[in-house]
C-alpha positions as CSV (number, residue, x, y, z in Angstrom):
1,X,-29.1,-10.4,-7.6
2,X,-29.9,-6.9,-8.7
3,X,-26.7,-4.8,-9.2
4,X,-27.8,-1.6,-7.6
5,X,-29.2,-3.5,-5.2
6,X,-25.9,-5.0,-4.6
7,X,-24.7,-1.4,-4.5
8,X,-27.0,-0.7,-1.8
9,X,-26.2,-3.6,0.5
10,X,-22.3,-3.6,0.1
11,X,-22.5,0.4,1.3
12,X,-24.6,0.0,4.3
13,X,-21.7,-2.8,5.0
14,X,-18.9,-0.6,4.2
15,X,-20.4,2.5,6.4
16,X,-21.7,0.1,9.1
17,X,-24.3,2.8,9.2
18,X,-27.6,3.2,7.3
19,X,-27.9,6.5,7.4
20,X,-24.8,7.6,6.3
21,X,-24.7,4.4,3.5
22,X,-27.9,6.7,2.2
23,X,-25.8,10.3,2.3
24,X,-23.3,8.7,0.3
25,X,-25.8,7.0,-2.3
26,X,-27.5,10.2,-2.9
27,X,-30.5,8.4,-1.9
28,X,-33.2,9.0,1.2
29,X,-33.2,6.7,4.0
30,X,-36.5,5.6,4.0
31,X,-36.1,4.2,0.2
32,X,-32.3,2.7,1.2
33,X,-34.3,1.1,4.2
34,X,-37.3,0.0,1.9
35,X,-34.7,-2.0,0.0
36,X,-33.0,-3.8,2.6
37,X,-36.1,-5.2,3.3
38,X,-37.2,-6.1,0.6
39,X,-34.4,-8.1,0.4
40,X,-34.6,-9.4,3.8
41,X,-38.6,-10.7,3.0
42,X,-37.0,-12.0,-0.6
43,X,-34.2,-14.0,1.3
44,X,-36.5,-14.9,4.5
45,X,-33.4,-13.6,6.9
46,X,-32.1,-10.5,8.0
47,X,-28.7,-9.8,6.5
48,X,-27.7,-7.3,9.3
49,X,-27.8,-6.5,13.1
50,X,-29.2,-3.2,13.7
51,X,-27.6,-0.9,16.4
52,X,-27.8,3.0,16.4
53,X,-23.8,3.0,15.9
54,X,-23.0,-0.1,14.6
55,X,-24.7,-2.4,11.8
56,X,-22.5,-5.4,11.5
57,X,-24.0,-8.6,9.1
58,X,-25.1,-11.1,9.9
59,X,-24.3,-14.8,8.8
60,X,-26.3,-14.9,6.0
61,X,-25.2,-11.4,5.6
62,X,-21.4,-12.6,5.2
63,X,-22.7,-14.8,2.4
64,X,-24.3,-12.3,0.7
65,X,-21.6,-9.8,0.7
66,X,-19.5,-12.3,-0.1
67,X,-21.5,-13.1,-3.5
68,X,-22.1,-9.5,-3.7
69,X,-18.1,-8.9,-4.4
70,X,-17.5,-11.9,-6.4
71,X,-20.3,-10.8,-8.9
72,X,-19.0,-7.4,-9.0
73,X,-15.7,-8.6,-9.8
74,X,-16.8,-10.9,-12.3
75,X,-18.5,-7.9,-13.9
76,X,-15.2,-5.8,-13.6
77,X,-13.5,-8.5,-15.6
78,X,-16.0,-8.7,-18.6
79,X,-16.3,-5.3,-18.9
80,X,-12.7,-4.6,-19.3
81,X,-11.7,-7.4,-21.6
82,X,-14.5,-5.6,-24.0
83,X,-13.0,-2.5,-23.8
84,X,-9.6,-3.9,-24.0
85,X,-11.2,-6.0,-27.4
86,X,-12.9,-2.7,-28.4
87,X,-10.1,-0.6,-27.6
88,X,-12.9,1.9,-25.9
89,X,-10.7,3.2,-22.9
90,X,-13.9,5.5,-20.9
91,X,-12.8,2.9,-17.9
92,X,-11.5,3.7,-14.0
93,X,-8.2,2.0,-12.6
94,X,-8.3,2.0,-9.2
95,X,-4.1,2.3,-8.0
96,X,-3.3,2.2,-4.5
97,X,0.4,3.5,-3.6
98,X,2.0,4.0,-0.1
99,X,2.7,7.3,1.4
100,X,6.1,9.3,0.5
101,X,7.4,7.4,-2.0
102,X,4.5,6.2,-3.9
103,X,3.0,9.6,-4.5
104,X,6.5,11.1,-6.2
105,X,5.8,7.9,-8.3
106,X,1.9,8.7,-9.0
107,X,3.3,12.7,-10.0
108,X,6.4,11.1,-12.1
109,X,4.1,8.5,-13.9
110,X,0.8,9.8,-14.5
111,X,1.3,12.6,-16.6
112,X,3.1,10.0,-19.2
113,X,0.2,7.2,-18.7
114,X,-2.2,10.3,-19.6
115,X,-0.6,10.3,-23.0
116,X,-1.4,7.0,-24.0
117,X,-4.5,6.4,-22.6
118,X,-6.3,10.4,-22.2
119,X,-9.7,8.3,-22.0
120,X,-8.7,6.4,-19.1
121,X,-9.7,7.4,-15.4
122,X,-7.1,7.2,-12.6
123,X,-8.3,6.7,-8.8
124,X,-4.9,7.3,-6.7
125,X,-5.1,6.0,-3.2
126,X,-2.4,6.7,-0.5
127,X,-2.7,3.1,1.6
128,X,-0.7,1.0,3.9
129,X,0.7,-2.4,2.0
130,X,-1.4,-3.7,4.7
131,X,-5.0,-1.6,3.7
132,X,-4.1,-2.2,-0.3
133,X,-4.1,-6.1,0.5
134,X,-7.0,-6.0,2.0
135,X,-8.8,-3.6,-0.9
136,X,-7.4,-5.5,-3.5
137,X,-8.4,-9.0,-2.4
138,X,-12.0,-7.5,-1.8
139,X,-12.1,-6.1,-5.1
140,X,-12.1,-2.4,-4.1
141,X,-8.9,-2.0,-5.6
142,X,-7.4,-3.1,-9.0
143,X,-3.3,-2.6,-8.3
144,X,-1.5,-1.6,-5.6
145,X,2.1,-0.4,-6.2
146,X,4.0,-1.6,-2.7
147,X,7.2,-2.7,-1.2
148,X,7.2,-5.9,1.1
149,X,8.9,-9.4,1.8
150,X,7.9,-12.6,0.3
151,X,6.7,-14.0,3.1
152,X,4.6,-11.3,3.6
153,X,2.7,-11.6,0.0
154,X,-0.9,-12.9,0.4
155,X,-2.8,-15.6,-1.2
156,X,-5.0,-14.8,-3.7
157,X,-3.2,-12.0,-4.9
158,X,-0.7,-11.8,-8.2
159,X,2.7,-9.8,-7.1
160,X,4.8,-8.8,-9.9
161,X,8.3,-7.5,-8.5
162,X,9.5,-4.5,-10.0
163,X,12.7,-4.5,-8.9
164,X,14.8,-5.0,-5.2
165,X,15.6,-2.2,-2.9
166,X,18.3,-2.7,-0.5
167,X,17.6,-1.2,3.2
168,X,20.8,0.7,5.1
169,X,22.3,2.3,8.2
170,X,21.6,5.7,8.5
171,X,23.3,7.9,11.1
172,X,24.4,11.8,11.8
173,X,27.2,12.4,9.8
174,X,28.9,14.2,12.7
175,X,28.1,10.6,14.9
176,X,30.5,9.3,12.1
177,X,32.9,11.5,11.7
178,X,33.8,11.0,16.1
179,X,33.4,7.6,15.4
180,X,36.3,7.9,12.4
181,X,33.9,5.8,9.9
182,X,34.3,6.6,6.8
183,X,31.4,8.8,4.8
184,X,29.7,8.3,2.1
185,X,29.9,11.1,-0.2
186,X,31.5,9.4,-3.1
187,X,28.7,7.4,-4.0
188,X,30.2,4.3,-3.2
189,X,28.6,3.3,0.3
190,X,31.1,1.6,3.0
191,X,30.0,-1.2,4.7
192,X,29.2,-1.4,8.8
193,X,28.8,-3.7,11.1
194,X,25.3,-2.5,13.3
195,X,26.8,-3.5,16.4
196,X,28.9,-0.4,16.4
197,X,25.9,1.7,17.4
198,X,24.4,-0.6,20.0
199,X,24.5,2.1,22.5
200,X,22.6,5.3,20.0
201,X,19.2,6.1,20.2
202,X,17.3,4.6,17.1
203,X,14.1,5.9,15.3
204,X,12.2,3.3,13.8
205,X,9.5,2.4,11.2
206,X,6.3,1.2,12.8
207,X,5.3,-2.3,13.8
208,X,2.4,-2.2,11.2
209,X,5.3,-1.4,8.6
210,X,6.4,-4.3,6.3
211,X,9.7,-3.1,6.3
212,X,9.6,-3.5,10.3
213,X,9.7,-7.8,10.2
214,X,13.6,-7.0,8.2
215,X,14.4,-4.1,10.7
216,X,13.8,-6.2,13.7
217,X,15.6,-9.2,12.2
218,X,18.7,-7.0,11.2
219,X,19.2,-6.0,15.0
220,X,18.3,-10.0,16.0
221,X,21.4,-10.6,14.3
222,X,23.6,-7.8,15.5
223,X,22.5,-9.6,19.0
224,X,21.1,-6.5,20.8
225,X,17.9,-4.9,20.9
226,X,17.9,-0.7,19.7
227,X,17.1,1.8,21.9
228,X,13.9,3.1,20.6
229,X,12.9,6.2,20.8
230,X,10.3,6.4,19.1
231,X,8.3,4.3,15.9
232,X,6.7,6.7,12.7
233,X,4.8,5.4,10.3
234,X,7.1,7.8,7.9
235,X,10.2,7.2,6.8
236,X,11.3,11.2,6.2
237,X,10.3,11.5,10.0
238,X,13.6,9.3,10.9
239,X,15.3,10.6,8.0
240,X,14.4,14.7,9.5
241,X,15.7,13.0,13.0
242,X,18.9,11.4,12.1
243,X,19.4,15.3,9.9
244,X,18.9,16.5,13.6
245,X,21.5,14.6,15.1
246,X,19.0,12.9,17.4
247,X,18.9,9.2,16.4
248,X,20.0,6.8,14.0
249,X,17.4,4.6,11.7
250,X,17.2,2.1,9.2
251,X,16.1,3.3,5.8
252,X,15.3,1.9,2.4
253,X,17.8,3.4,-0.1
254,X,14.9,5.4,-1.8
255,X,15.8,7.9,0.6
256,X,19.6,8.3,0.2
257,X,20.2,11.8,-1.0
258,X,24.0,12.4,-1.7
259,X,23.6,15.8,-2.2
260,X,23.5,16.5,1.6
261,X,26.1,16.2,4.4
262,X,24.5,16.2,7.3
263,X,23.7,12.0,6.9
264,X,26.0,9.1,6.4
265,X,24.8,6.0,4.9
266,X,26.2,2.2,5.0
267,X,25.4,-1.1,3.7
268,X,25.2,-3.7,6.2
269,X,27.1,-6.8,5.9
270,X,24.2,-9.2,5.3
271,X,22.7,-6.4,2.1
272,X,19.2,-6.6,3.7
273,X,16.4,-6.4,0.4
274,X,12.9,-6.4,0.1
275,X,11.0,-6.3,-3.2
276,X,9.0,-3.2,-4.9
277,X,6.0,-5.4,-6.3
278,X,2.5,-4.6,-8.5
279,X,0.1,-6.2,-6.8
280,X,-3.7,-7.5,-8.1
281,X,-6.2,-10.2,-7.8
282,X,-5.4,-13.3,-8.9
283,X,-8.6,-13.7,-10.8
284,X,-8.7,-10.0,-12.1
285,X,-8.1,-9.1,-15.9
286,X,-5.1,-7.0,-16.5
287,X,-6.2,-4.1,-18.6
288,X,-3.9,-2.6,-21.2
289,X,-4.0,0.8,-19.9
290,X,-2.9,-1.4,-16.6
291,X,-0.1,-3.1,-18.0
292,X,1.2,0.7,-19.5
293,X,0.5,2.0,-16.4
294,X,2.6,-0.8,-14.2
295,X,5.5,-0.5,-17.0
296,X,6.1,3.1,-16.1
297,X,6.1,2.5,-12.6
298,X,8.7,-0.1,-13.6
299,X,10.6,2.4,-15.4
300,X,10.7,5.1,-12.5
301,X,11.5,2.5,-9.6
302,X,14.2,1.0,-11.6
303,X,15.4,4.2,-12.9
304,X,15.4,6.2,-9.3
């Protein structure tokens, strides 16, 4: 296999489009087209289905991109162990982080990793747990920074846990103070029983959420189902509604800010946790620019 070649068949895959695959190779679409077959006549198959919206590969084209990834990654791997051997840091890490809290991270971190390693290329990426997974195991990511459960890790990746984040009742502090709960402005958070707020409105993190399997299980437990008013994919979207007085939510305690009034938080009786994990291929060399960059992550998750 010809790498550029490669290039060329793994785009027109990704865009499911030729035509756009050749915008974004810089390329014409007659000499992206004069490739493809070329390779087709080489292999004696065609490798995709053509449709005007939609090219999709075929079997022998699932083989092919399959091989196509492997020997990219493969590549990856030598390369960076030479510069790692070398100590020649001109390299790309491609770091994939959720939404809200992973890009405070990203701004917290980077500007120390730049320090150490000024040679070294970052690609941020704001991506679901669920789309870094998927990116990383495909080899178009090399770490994903993300918070999940343990059953919710996926084979053939390596999950290294940063550290445990508790998840906790969050309510209007006005809610609590008819309900005569105690606050939380000391610091020290009470605990409450969910049950006590069977009958409040709740906003929730989406199903698509990996926080959502714990949510759901919490109010299993409690032995009633919320009233829902609505699911976000954002957790400062509940946080701005419980501020309202609208709802309550269930929050991880990343977002507890005791320098405001207006939102009382608890623990729950069971202490609900889920783990704040590096993530990477199995099979994928750990750079030491990666390794730096993972141990200030560490440092800020563990320190926030």
């Amino acid at each position: 296999m010809d790498l550029k070649q490669i290039e060329y068949i793994l785009k027109i895959a990704e865009e499911k489009n030729i035509t756009h695959a050749a915008e974004k190779l810089f390329i014409t679409q007659s000499a992206l087209n004069q490739q493809l077959l070329k390779l087709e006549k080489e292999l004696g198959c065609p490798l995709f289905y053509r449709s005007r919206t939609d090219w999709r590969p075929t079997p022998a084209g699932e083989i092919y991109l399959d091989a196509a990834r492997q020997i990219l990654i493969l590549k990856k791997n030598a390369y960076d162990q030479i510069h790692d051997l070398t100590e020649y840091q001109k390299n790309t890490i491609r770091i994939g982080f959720t939404p809200g809290r992973g890009i405070d991270m990203f701004s917290q971190v980077y500007p120390k990793f730049h320090e150490h390693f000024p040679q070294t290329r970052i690609e941020p990426n704001e991506l679901s747990v669920r789309q870094q997974q998927d990116l990383l195991l495909s080899g178009d990511l090399d770490l994903g920074f993300m918070t999940l459960l343990p059953k919710q890790e996926r084979t053939g990746l390596s999950y290294q846990t940063i550290t445990e984040e508790e998840l906790l009742l969050a309510v209007p502090s006005r809610l609590a103070s008819i309900l005569s709960l105690p606050d939380s402005s000391s610091g020290s958070l009470p605990v409450c029983d969910l049950t006590i707020f069977k009958e409040e409105p709740f906003v929730l993190i989406q199903k698509k959420s990996t926080a959502r399997d714990l949510v759901d299980s919490l109010f299993e437990t409690a032995g009633f189902a919320p009233q829902i008013l609505f699911e976000t994919a954002n957790n400062q979207t509940i946080l701005s509604m419980i501020r309202a007085e609208i709802c309550c939510g269930i929050l991880p305690a990343y977002y507890v800010d005791h320098t405001r009034r207006d939102v009382t938080y608890y623990r729950l009786p069971s202490h609900p946790v889920w783990n704040i994990t590096a993530a990477c291929r199995k099979d994928a060399y750990i750079t030491k620019a990666a390794k730096e960059f993972i141990s200030l992550a560490a440092d800020y998750f563990n320190c926030i």
